[in-house]
Chimera marker file (.cmm) of the C-alpha trace (Angstrom):
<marker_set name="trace">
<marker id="1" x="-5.296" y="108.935" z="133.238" r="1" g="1" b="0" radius="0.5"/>
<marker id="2" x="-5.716" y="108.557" z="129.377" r="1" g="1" b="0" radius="0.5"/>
<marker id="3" x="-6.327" y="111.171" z="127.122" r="1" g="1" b="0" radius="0.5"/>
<marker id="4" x="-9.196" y="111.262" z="124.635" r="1" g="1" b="0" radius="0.5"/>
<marker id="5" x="-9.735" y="112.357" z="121.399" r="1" g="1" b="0" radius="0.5"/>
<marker id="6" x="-11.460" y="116.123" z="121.221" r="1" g="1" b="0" radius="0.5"/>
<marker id="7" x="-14.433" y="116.571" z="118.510" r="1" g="1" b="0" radius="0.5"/>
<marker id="8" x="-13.767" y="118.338" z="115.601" r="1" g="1" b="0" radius="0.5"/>
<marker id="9" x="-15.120" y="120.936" z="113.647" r="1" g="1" b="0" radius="0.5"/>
<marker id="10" x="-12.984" y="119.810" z="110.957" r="1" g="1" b="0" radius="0.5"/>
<marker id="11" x="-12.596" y="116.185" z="110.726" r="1" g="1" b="0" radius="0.5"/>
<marker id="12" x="-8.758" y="116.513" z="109.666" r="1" g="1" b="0" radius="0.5"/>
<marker id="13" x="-6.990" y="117.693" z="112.425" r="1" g="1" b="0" radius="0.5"/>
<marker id="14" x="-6.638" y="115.503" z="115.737" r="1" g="1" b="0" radius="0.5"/>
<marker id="15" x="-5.831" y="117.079" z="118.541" r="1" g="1" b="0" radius="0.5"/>
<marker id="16" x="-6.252" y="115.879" z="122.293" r="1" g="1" b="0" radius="0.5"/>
<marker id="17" x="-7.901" y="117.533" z="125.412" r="1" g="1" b="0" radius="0.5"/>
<marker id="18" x="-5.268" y="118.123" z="128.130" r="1" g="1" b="0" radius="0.5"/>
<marker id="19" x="-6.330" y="116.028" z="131.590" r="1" g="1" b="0" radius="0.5"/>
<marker id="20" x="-9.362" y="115.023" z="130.103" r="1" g="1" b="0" radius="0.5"/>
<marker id="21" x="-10.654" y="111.439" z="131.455" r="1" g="1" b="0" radius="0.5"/>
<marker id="22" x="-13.222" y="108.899" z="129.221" r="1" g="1" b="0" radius="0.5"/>
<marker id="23" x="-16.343" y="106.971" z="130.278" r="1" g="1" b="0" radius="0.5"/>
<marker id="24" x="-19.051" y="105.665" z="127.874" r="1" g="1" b="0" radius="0.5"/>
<marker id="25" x="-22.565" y="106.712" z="128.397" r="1" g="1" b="0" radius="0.5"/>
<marker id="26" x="-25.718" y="105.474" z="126.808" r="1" g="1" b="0" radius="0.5"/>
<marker id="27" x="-27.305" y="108.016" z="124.135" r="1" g="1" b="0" radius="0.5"/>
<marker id="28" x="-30.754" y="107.841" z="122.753" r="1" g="1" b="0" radius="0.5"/>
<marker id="29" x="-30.953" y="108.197" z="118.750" r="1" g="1" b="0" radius="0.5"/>
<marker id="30" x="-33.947" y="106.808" z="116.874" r="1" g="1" b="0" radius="0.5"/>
<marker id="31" x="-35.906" y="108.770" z="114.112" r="1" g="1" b="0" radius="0.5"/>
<marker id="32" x="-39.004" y="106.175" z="114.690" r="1" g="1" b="0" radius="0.5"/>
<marker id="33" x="-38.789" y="107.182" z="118.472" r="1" g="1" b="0" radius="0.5"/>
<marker id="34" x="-38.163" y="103.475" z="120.099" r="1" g="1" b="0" radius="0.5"/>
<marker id="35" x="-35.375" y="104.146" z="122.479" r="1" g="1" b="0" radius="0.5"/>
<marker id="36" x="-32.083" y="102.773" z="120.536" r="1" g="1" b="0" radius="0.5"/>
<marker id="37" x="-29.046" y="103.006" z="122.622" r="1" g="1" b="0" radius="0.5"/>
<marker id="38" x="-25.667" y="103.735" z="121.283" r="1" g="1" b="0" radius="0.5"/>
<marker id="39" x="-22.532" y="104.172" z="122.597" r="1" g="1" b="0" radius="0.5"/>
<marker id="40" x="-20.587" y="107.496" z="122.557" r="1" g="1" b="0" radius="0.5"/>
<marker id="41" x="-17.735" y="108.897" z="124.495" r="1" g="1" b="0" radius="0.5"/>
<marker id="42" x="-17.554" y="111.252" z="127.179" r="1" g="1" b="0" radius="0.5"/>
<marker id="43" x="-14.655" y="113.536" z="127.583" r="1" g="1" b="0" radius="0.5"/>
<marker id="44" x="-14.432" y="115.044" z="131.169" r="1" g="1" b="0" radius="0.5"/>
<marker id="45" x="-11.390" y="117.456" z="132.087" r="1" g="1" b="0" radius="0.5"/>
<marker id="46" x="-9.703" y="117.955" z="135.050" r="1" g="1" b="0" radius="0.5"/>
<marker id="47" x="-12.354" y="120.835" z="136.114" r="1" g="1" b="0" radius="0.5"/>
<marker id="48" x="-15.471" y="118.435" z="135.616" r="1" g="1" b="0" radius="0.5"/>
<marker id="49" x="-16.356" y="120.236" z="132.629" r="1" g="1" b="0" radius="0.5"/>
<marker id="50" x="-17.968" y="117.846" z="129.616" r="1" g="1" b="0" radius="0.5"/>
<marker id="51" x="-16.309" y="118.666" z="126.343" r="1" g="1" b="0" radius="0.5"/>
<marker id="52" x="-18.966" y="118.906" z="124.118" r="1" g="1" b="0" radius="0.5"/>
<marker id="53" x="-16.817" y="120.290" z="120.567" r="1" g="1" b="0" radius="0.5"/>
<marker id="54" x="-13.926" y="122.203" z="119.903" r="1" g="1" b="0" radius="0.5"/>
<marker id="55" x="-14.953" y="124.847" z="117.522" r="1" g="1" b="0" radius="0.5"/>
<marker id="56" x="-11.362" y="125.242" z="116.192" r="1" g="1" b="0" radius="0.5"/>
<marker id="57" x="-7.646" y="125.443" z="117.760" r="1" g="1" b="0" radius="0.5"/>
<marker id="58" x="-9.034" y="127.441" z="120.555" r="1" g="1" b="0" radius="0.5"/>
<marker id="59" x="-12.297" y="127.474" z="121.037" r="1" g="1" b="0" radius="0.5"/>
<marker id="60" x="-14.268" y="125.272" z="123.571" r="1" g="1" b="0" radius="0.5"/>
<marker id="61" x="-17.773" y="124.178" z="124.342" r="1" g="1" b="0" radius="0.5"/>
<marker id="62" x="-18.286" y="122.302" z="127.339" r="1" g="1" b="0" radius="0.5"/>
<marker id="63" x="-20.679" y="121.976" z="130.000" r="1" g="1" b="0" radius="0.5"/>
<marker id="64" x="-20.017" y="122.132" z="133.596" r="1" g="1" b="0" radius="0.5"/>
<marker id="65" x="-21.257" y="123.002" z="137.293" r="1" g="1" b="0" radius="0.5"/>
<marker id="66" x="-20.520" y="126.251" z="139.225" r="1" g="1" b="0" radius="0.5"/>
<marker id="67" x="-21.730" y="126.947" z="142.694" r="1" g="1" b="0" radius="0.5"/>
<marker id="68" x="-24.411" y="124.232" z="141.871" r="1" g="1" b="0" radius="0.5"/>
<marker id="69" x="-25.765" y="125.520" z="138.928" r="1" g="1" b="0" radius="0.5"/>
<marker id="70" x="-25.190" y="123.647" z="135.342" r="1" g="1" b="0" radius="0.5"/>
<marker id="71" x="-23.780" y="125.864" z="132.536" r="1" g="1" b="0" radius="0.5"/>
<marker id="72" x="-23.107" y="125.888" z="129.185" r="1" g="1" b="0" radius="0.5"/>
<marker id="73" x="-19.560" y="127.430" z="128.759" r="1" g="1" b="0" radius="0.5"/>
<marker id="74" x="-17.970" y="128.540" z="125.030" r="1" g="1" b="0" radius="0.5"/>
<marker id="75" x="-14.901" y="129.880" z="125.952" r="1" g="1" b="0" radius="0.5"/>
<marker id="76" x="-11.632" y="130.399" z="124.281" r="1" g="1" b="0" radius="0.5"/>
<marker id="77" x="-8.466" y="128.464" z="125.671" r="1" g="1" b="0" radius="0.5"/>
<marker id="78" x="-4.645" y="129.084" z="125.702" r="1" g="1" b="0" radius="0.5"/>
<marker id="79" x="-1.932" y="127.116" z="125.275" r="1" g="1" b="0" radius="0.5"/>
<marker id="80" x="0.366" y="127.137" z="128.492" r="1" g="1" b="0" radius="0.5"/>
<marker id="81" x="3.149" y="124.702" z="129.429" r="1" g="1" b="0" radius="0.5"/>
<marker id="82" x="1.906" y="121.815" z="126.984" r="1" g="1" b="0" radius="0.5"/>
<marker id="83" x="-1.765" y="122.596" z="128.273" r="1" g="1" b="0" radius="0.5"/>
<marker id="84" x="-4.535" y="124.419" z="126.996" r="1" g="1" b="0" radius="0.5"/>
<marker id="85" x="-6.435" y="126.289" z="129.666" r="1" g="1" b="0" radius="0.5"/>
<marker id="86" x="-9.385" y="128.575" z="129.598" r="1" g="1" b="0" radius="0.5"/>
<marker id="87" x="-8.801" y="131.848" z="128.870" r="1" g="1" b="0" radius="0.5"/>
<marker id="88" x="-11.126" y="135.102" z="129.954" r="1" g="1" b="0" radius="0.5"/>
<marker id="89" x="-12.865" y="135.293" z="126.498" r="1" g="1" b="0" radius="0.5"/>
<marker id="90" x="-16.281" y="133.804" z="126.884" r="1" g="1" b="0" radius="0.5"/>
<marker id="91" x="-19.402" y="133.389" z="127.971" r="1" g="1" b="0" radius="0.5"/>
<marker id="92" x="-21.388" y="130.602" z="130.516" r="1" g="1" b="0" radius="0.5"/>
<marker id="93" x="-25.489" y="130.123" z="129.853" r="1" g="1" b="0" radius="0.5"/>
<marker id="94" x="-27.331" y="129.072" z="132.527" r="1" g="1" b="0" radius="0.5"/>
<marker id="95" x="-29.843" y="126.322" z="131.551" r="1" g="1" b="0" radius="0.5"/>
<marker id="96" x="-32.670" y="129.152" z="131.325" r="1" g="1" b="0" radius="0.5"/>
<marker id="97" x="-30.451" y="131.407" z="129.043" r="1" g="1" b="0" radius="0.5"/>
<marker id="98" x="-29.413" y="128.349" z="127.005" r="1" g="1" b="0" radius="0.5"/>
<marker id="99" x="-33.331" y="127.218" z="126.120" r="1" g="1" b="0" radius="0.5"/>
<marker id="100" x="-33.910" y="131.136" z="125.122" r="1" g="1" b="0" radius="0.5"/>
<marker id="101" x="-30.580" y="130.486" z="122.824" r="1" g="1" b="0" radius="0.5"/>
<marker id="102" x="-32.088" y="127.773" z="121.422" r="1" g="1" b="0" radius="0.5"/>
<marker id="103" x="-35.829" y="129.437" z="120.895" r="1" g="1" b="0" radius="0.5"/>
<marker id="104" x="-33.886" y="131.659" z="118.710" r="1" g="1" b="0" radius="0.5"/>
<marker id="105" x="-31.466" y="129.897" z="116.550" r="1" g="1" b="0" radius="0.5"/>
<marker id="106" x="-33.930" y="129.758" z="113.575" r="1" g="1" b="0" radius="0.5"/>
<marker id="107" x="-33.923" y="133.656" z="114.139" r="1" g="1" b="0" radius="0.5"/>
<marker id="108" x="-30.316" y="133.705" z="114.090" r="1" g="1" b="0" radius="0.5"/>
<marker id="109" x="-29.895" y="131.146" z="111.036" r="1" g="1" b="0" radius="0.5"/>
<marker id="110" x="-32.456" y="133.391" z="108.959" r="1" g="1" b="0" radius="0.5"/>
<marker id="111" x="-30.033" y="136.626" z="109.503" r="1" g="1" b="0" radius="0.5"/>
<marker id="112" x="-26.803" y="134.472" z="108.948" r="1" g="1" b="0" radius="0.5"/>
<marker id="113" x="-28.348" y="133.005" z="105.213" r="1" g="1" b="0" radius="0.5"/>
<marker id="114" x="-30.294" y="136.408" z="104.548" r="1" g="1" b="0" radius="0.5"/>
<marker id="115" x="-29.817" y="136.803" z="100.816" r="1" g="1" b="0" radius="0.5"/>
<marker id="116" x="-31.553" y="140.299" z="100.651" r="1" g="1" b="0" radius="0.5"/>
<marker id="117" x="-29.095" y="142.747" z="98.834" r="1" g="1" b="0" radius="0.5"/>
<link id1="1" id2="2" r="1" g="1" b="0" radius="0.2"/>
<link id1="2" id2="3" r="1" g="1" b="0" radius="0.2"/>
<link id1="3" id2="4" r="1" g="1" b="0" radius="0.2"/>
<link id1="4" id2="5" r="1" g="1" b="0" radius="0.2"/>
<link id1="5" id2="6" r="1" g="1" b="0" radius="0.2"/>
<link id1="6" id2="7" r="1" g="1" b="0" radius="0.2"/>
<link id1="7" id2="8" r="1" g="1" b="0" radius="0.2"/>
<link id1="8" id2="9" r="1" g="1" b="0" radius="0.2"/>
<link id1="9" id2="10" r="1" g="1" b="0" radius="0.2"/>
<link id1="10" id2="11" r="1" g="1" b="0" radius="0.2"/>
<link id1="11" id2="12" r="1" g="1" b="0" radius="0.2"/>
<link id1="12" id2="13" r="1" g="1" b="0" radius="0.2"/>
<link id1="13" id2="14" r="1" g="1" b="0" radius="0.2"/>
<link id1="14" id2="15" r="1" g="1" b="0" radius="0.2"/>
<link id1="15" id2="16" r="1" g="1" b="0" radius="0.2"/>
<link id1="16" id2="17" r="1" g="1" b="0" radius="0.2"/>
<link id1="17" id2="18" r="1" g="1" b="0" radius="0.2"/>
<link id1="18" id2="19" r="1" g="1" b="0" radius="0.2"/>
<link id1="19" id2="20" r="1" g="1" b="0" radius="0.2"/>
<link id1="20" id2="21" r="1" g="1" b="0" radius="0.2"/>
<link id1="21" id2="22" r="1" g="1" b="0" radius="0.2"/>
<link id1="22" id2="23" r="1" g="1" b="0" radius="0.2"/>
<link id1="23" id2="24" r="1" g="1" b="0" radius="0.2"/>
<link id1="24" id2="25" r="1" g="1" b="0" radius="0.2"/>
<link id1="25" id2="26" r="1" g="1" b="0" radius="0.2"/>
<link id1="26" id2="27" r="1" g="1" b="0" radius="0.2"/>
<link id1="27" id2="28" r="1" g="1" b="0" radius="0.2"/>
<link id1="28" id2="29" r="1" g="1" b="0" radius="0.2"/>
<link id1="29" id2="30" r="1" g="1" b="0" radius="0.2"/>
<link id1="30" id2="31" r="1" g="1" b="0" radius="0.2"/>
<link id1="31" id2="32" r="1" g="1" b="0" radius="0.2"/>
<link id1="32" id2="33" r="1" g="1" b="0" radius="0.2"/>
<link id1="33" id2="34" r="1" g="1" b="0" radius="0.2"/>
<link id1="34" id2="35" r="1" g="1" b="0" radius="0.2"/>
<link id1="35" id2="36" r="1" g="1" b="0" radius="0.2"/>
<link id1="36" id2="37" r="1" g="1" b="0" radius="0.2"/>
<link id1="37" id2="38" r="1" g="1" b="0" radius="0.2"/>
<link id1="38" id2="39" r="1" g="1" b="0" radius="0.2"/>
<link id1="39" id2="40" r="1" g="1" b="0" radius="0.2"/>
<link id1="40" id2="41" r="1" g="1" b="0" radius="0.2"/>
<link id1="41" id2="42" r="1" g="1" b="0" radius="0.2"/>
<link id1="42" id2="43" r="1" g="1" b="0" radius="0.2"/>
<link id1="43" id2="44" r="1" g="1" b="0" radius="0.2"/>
<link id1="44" id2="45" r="1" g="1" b="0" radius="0.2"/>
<link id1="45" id2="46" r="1" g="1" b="0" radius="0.2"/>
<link id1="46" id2="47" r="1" g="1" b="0" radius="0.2"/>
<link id1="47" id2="48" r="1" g="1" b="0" radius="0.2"/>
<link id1="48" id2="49" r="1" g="1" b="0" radius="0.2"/>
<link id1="49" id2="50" r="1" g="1" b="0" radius="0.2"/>
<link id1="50" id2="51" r="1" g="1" b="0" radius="0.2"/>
<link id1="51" id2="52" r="1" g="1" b="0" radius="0.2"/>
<link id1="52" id2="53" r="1" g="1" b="0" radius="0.2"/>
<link id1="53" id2="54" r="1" g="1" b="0" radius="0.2"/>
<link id1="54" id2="55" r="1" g="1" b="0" radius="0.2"/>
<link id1="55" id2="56" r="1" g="1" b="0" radius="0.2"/>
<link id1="56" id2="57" r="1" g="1" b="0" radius="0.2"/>
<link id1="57" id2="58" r="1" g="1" b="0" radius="0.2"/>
<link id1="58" id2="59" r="1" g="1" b="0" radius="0.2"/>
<link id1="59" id2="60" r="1" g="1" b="0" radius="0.2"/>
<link id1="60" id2="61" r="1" g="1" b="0" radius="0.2"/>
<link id1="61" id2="62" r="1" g="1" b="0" radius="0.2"/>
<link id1="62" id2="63" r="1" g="1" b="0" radius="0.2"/>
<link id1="63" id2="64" r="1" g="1" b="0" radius="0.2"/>
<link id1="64" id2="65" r="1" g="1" b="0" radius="0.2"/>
<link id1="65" id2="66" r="1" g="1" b="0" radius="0.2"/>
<link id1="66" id2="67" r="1" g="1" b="0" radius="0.2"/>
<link id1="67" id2="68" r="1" g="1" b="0" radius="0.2"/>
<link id1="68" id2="69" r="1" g="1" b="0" radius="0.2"/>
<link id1="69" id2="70" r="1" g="1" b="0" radius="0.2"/>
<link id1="70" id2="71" r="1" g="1" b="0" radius="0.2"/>
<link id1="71" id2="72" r="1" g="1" b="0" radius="0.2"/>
<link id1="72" id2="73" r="1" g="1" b="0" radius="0.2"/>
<link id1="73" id2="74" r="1" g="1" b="0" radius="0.2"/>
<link id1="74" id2="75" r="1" g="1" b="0" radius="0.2"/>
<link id1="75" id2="76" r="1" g="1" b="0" radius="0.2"/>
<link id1="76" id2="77" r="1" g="1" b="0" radius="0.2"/>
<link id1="77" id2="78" r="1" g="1" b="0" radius="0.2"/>
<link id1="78" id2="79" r="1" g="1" b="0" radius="0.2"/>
<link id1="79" id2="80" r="1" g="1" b="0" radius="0.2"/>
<link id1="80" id2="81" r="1" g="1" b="0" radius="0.2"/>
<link id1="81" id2="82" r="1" g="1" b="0" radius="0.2"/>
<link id1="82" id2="83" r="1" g="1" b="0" radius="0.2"/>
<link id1="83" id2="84" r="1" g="1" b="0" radius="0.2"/>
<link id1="84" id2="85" r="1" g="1" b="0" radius="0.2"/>
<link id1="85" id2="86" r="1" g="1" b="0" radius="0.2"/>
<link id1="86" id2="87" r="1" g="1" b="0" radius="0.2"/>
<link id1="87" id2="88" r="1" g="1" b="0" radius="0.2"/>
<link id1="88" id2="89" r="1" g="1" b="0" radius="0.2"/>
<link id1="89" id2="90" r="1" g="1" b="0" radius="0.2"/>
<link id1="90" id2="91" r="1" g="1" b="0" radius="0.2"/>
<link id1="91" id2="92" r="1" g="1" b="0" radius="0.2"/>
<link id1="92" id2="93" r="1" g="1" b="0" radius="0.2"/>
<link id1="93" id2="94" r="1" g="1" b="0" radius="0.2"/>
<link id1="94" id2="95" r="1" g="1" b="0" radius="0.2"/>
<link id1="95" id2="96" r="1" g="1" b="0" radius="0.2"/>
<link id1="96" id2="97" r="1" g="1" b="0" radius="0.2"/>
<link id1="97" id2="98" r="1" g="1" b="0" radius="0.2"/>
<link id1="98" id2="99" r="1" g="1" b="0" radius="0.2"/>
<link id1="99" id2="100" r="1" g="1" b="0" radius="0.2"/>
<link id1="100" id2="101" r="1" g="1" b="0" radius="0.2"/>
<link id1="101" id2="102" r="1" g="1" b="0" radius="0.2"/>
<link id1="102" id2="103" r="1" g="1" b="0" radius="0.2"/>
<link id1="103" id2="104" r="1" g="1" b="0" radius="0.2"/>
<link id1="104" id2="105" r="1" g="1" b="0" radius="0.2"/>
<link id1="105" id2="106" r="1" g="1" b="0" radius="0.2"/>
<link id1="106" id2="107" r="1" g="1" b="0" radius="0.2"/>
<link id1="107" id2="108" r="1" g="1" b="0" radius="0.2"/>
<link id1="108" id2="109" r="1" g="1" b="0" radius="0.2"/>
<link id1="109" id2="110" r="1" g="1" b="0" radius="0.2"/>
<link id1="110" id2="111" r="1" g="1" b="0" radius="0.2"/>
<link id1="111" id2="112" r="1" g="1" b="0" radius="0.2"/>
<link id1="112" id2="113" r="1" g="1" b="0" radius="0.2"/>
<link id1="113" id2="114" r="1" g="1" b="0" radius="0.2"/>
<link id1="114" id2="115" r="1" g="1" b="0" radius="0.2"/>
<link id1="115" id2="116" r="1" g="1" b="0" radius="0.2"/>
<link id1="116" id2="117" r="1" g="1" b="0" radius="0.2"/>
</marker_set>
């Protein structure tokens, strides 16, 4: 099985995803909405997880299945044996509490940037 390359957060460290497998899928990305295919990797581990990013050394996003229901997982993994494996740190969204994430990122973004004194 080959490895793959992880994404970054920060383009200037490479690092590779222990047991993680590559296929190509089709991705849609057109700003004048005509349906534009282009290529892009995707890195699948040993669990069936999809890496999505890497967040830094050792944190994760992926998404994955559990007892048939999809989740979004950001976790933090360990190094063990050559391997990095997920640790207990972390959460998994559900596809309902992911779309509530994402109704409230703007929220988040405005509290993050707040410039108020």
């Amino acid at each position: 099985m080959e490895q793959a390359q992880v994404p970054q957060a920060n383009a200037g460290e490479k690092r590779k995803w222990e047991g993680a497998d590559t296929t190509a899928h089709a991705a849609k990305g057109s700003k004048t909405g005509a349906e534009e295919r282009t290529e892009k990797q995707r890195i699948v581990g040993k669990d069936g997880k999809v890496l999505i990013c890497e967040l830094s050394r050792n944190r994760r996003i992926s998404v994955g299945e559990y007892n048939g229901k999809k989740l979004v997982d950001i976790r933090e993994y360990y190094e063990k044996e050559g391997a990095m494996l997920p640790g207990k740190k972390g959460i998994s969204l559900t596809v309902d509490q992911f779309q509530l994430f994402k109704e409230h990122i703007s929220e988040i973004e405005d509290e993050l940037y707040d410039t108020r004194s």
